[in-house]
N, C-alpha and C positions, 0 to 999 in steps of 0.2 A: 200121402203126407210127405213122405221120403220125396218126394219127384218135387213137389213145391219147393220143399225147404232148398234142393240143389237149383233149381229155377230160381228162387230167391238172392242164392248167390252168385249164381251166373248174371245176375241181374243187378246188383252193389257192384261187383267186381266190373262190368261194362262202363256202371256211373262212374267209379272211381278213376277208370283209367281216361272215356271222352273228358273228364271235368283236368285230369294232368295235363293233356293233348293241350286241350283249348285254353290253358291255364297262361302261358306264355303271351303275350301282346307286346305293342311299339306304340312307345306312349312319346308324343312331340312336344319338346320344351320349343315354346314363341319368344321369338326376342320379347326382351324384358319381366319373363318369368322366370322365376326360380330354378335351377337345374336340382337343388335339393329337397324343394318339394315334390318333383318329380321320384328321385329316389327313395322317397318317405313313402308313395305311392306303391311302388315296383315290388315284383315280389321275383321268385328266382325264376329264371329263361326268358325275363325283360329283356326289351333292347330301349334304351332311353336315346331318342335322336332330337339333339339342339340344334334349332336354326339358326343363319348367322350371327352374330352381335356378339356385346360386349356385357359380361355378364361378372359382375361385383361380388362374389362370395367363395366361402371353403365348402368344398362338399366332403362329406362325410360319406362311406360306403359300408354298408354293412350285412348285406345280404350276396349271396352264394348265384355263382350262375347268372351275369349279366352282364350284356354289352352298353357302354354308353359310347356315344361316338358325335360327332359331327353332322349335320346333314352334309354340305357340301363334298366332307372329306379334306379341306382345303384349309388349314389349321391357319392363313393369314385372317380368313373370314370368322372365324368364332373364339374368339378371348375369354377365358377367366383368370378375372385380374385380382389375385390374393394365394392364399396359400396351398392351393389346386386341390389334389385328391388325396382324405387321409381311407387307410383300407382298412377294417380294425380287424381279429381275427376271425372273425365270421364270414368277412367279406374275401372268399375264394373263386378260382375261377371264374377274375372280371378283365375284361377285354377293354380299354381305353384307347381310342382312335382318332386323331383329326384335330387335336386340339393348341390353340396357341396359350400357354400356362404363362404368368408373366408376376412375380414376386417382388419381394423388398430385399431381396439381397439376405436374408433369415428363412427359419423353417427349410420346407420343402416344396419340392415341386408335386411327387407324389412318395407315397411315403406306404408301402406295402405293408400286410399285416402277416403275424405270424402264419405258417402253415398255408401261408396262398398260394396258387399256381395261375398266375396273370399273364396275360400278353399286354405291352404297350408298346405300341404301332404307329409311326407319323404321326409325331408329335411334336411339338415345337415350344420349349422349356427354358427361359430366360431371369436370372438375376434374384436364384434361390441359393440357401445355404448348401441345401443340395440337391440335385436336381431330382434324379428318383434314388430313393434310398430306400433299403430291404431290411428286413427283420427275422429273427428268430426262425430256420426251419422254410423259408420264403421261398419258392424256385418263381423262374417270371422268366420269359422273351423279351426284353428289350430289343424292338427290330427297327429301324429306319427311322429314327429320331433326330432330330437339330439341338441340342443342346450346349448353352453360350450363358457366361458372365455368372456363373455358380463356385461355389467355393468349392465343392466335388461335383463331377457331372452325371457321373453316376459311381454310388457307393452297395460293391457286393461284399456286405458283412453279413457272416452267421449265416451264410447261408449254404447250409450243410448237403443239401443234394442239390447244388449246383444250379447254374442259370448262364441262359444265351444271354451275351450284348453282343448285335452284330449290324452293322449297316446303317450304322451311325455317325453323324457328325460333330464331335465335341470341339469347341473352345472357347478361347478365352474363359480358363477356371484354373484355377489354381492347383486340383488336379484332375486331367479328364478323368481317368476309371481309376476306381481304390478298391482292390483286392485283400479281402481281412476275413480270417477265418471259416474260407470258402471252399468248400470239396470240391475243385476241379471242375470251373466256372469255362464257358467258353467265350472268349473275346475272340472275334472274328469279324474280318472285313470292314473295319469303321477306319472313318481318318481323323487322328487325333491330335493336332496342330495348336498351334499357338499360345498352350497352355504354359504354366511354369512346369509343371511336374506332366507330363503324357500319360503312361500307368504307373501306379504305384502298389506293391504288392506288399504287403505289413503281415506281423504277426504270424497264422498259419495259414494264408492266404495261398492258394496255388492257383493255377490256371492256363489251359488250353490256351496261347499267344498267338494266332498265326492269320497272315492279309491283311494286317493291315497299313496303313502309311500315316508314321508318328513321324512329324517333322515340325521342327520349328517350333521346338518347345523350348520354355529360356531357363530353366535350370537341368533340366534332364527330360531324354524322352521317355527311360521308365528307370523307375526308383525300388530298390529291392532291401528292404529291411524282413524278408516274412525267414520262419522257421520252416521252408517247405520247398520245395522241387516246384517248379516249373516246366513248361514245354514250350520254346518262343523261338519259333520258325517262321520262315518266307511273310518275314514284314519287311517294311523301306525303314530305314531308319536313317533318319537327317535332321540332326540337331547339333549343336556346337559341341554336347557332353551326352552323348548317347544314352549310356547305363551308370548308373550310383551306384555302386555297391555298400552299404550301411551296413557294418557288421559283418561277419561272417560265420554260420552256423553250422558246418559242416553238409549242407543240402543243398550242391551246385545244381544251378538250373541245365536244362539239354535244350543247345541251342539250334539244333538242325534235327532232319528227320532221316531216313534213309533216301537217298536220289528216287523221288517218282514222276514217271513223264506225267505233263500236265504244264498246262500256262503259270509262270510263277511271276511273282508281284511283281516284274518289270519285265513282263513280258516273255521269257526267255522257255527253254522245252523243260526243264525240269524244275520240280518242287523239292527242295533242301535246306537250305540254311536261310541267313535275312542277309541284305542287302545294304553298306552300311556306310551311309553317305553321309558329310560334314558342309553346311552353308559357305567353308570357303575351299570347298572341292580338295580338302587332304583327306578323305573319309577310307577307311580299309579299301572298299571295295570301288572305289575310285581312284585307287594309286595300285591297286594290283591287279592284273586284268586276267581273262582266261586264257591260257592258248590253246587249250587242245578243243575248244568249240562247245562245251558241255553247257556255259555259263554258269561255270564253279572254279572261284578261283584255286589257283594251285597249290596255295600255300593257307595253313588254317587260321584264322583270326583270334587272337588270345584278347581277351577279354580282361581276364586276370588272372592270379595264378593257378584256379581252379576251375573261372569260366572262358570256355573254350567254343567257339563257333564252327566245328570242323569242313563247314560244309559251305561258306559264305560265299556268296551271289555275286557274279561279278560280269564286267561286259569280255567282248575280245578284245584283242593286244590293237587292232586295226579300228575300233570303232571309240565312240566317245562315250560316257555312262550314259544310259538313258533314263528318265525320268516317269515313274507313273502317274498315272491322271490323275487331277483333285478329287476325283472319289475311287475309288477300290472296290470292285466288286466281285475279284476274282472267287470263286469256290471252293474251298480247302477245306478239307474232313482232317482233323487231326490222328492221327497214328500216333500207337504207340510200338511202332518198328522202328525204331530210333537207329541211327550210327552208332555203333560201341565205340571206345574211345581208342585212340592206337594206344602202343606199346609207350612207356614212359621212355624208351630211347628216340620216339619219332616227338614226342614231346618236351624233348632236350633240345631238340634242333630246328624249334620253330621260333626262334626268339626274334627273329629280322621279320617274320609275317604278321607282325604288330606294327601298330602305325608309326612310323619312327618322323613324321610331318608334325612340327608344332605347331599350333597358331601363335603368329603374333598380331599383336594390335598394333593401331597407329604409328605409336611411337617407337616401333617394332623391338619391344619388350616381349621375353616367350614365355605364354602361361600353362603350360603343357607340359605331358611327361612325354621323354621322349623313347621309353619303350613301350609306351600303349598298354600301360598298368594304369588303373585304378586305387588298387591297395584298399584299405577300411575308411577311408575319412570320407565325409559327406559333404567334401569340400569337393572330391578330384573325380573324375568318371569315366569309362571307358573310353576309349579309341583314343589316347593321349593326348585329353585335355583334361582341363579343369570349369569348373561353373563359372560363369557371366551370363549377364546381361546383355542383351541382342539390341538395346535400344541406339540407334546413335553412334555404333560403335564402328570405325570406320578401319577397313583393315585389306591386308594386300592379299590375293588368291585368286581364287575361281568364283563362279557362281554355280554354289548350289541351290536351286529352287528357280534358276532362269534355264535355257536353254546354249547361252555361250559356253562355249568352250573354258576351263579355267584359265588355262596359259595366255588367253586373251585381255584377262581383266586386270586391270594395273593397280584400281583401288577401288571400293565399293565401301557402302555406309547403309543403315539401315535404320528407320522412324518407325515407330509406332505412334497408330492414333484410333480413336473409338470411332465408330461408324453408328449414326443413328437417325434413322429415319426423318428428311428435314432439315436439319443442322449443317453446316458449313464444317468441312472437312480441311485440317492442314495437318500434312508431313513435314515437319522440318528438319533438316539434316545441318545442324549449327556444328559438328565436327569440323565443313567446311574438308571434309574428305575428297568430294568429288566436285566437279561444276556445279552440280544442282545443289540450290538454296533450298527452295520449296516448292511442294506438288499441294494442289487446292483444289475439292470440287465442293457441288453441293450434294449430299446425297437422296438419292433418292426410295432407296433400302436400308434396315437397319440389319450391320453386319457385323457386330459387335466391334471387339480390336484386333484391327489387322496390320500386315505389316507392308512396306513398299522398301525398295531395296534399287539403290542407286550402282550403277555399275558403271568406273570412268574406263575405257577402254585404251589396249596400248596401239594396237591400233582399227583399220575397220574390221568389225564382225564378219567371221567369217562367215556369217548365215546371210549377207545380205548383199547387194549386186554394188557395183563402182558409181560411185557420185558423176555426175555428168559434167558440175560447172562449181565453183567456186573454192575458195582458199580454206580446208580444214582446220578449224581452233581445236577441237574433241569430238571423239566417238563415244556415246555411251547408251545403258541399255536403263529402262526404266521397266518396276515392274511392281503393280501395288493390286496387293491379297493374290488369290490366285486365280489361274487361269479362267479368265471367263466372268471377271468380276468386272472389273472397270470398264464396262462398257456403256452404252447409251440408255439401256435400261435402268441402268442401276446408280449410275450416274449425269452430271447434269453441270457446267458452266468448270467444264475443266480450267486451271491453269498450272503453268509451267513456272519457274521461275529460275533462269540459268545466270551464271558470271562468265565475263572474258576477260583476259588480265589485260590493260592498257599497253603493258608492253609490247605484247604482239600487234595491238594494233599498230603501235607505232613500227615496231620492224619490218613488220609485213604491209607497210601504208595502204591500211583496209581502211574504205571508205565506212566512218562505223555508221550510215544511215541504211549501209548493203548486209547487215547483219542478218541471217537466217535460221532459223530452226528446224531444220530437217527432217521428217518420220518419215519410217518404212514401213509400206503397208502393201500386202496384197502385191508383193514382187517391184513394186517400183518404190521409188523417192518422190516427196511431195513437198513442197518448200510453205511455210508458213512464217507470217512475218511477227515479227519480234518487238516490242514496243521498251522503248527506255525507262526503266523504273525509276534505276537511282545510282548515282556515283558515290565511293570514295576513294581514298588515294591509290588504291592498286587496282580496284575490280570497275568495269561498268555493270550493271547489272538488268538484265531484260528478262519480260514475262512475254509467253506466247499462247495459245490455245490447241494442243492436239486434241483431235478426236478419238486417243486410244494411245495406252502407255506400252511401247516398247523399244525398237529401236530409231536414235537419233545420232543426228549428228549436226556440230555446229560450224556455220560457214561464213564467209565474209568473201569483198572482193572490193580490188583497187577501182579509182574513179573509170579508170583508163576499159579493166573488164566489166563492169557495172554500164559504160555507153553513156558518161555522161563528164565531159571531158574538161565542162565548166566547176568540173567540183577542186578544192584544192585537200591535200593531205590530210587526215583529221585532228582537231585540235583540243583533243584531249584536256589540257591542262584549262582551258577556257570553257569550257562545259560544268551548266550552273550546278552547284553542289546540292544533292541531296540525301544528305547522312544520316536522317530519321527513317528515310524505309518507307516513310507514306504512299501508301499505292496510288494513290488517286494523283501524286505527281509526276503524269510521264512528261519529258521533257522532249522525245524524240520518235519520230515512227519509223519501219522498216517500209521503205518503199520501192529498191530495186526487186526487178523479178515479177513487177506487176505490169499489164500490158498498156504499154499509152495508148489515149484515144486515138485514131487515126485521122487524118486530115478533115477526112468528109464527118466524121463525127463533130471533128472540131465546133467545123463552120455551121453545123448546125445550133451551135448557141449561139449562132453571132446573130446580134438584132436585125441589122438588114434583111437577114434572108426570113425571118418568120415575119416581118412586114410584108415583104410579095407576096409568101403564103395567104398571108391574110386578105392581100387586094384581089387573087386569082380567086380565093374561096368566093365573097363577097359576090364578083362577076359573072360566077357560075350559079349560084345563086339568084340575081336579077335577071339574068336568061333564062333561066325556068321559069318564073314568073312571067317573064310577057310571052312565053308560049301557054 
């Protein structure tokens, strides 16, 4: 009886565990069915895989232990267009992969639930209040994400034992990462660009800061109001107002680590402090260089009066700053072997290793501090500036975010415009800072809002080889979103739109029909011809079509170098007006530099000779026939 009863149980206890085993399945949502019925379905160790398409609803998640994902993996191919995934507190350990989330601008993209521990994985999260937001006790991986046009792009609140965001692409949000009452979150590796606000740490928010490349945020690239210490090492930082300091609570952040060999965020042998470049190239670490070869500059970057950079990134005395790639993916484990801080007599004597470079605008008014103090106001921001707006705004320096040299660039101006799948794209630069009017394509990707940045040069780029033929008006460098964007994939029916002041033509008697537009590409110059848009009294104004935005130059040349000897001086003031701007009226085409037909071409349209053709075909013709 005893042997049965333990057979009996050896015999439940087999059922119980084959029925666990086999309890897990992959259940396929078909275009045009429910992804939430699916999960009504599912029970925990599912894997829910959607085929491609476009799928109308919220899902709700509520069960423990389950992946849903993409079939493809390919997040352009499977949309749900609404308010994507809420997680409620049941719903733990869910895995979300592959998907393109696409909102109204409210809610969330995904919205985690208490006490969850989630991965979300390539994903592509557009035009929500917030893109993934965390809850109560939440930990989560946020790993390799696109996130664009959210009011936060990702929001780490309350979330008490921590969470990765790393390998992500935020912008266009108002702020990409919001750090609020977070135990020691790690932000790693993601580039976080064109936001207003880059990170923003609040309340008792702290966090692991280190690889990433925040640039080209238009109020600040991270904003510190929290009650707590920080760790924000070996990131690029390039924004016109780097750090806000809000307040001051007694809990300076530690902005470097101890020197560790390893690739640091712009390339260099060791891992230390961040890197801390300014769009018109005055940034610390572009006006103080290294010399003893370590790539740490020699002198420590003051911050404020209590945040101190000891260890900040910089190039040699012989080279130019370097720039790192549109994505980041270097490898940084954060430490907590930190640089102690020197002695307050070595920190008496750093007051000149603050950015002592103001920016000025246009009108060259300086809105900067010029010992690279911040102070408390939410007005003023590290590296000695203050907050603006990047729109339009046209101003003298370097380029940071191009690859010229600073000391080259005479003036530069920079547009913002949204990108979206479709729609007809225009930059305009109404500053009237540089030669360029306006750049236009069609797009053929939606890229949210990005930026282009006109560079007027003082003279040719030193990156690019000696012009062969023609009379120089300007050099300038054109540069829209970044690297890798404005090409033929992505775009489609480029144009250009530049000015020549009439005076030059007349002093330098440029034939204006020889007018050229010059790009560099691929080691040489290629000439493309320039069409007349429109006059008024100072500018002519032409449009051209490059294949790819970067450097240019414009040229011109007398009747005499042009080869066409019957031409007379150009007559400017007789050239029919048109001061509305209408594209569609070009008045003039650029046709030096294109090759004339040659003789025997010529004679080929003349009617005589395809009359003989005709009689000899004919003839040859009746010849085979009477054989």
């Amino acid at each position: 009886m005893k042997n049965r009863f333990i057979a009996l149980l050896l015999a439940i206890f087999v059922f119980i565990t084959a029925s666990g085993i086999g309890a897990a399945a992959e259940i396929i949502v078909h275009n045009g069915e429910s992804i939430q019925s699916a999960v009504n379905n599912a029970t925990h160790g599912d894997t829910i895989i959607v085929e491609p398409g476009t799928y109308y609803e919220n899902v709700t998640l509520s069960t423990y232990d389950m992946v849903i994902m993409s079939q493809s993996g390919n997040p352009e191919d499977t949309i749900i267009q609404g308010n994507g995934f809420y997680l409620t507190g049941d719903a733990q350990e869910i895995t979300i992969k592959g998907f393109t989330l696409k909102g109204t601008d409210t809610s969330y993209g995904i919205n985690l639930g208490q006490f969850s521990n989630c991965i979300i994985e390539k994903n592509k999260i557009l035009n929500y209040g917030t893109g993934i937001d965390t809850n109560l006790y939440s930990t989560f991986t946020i790993d390799n994400n696109e996130i664009s046009n959210c009011e936060s792009g990702v929001s780490v609140g309350e979330c008490y034992y921590g969470a990765t965001v790393k390998n992500n692409r935020i912008s266009n949000c108002e702020i990409g990462v919001v750090v609020g009452d977070s135990g020691n979150s790690q932000i790693e590796n993601n580039t976080i660009t064109e936001n207003d606000q880059g990170i923003a740490l609040l309340y008792e928010g702290r966090a692991d800061i280190a690889g990433n490349t925040i640039s080209f945020n238009k109020k600040c690239g991270l904003y510190d109001k929290a009650d707590a210490s920080s760790k924000i090492y070996n990131n690029y930082f390039n924004n016109t107002v780097n750090v806000i300091f809000d307040g001051y609570y007694g809990y300076p952040n530690i902005w470097n680590t101890t020197r560790t060999t390893g690739k640091n965020i712009i390339g260099g042998s060791y891992i230390a402090g961040n890197y801390w470049a300014k769009p018109d190239g005055t940034g610390f670490s572009q006006t103080h260089y290294d010399v003893d070869g370590d790539g740490i500059a020699e002198e420590t970057a003051t911050l404020s009066e209590n945040e101190i950079d000891y260890a900040a990134l910089a190039t040699s005395n012989s080279s130019t700053p370097e720039q790192p790639p549109a994505s980041t993916n270097s490898t940084v484990t954060p430490s907590d072997n930190v640089t102690e801080p020197p002695s307050e007599e070595v920190v008496g004597n750093n007051s000149s290793s603050s950015d002592g470079n103001s920016d000025s605008n246009s009108d060259g008014n300086s809105d900067g501090n010029s010992d690279g103090t911040s102070g408390d106001s939410s007005d003023s921001g590290s590296d000695g500036t203050s907050g603006g707006s990047s729109h339009s705004s046209g101003s003298s320096g370097g380029g940071g975010g191009s690859p010229e040299p600073q000391t080259n660039v005479q003036v530069k101006e920079l547009s913002q415009a949204q990108v979206l799948n479709g729609k007809s794209v225009m930059f305009d630069f109404p500053n009237n800072a540089t030669c360029v009017v306006y750049v236009s394509f069609d797009a053929k990707k939606t890229a949210g809002k990005i930026t282009a940045i006109a560079e007027q040069l003082k003279r040719k780029s030193t990156l690019v080889s000696e012009l062969n033929s023609g009379e120089v008006y300007k050099y300038f460098n054109l540069w829209v979103g970044n690297s890798g964007f404005a090409t033929s994939k992505n775009i489609e029916n480029p144009e250009l739109c530049f000015k020549i002041e009439k005076s030059w033509l007349q002093d330098k008697k440029i034939n204006q029909n020889s007018i050229m537009l010059n790009s560099y590409s691929d080691k040489k110059w290629s000439q493309l011809p320039a069409t007349l848009l429109k006059e008024d009294g100072q500018y002519l104004y032409f449009t051209a079509h490059p294949s790819e935005f970067s450097f240019f130059a414009i040229t011109g040349a007398t009747p005499e170098e042009a080869g066409n000897e019957t031409q007379t001086e150009p007559d400017t003031e007789n050239l029919s007006t048109n001061t509305g701007g209408n594209i569609g009226n070009n008045t003039g085409n650029a046709t030096t530099g294109v090759e004339q037909p040659s003789e025997q071409e010529e004679n080929k349209g003349i009617p005589g000779f395809e009359m003989i053709y005709g009689v000899i075909g004919l003839t040859g013709v009746y010849l085979l026939r009477r054989r």
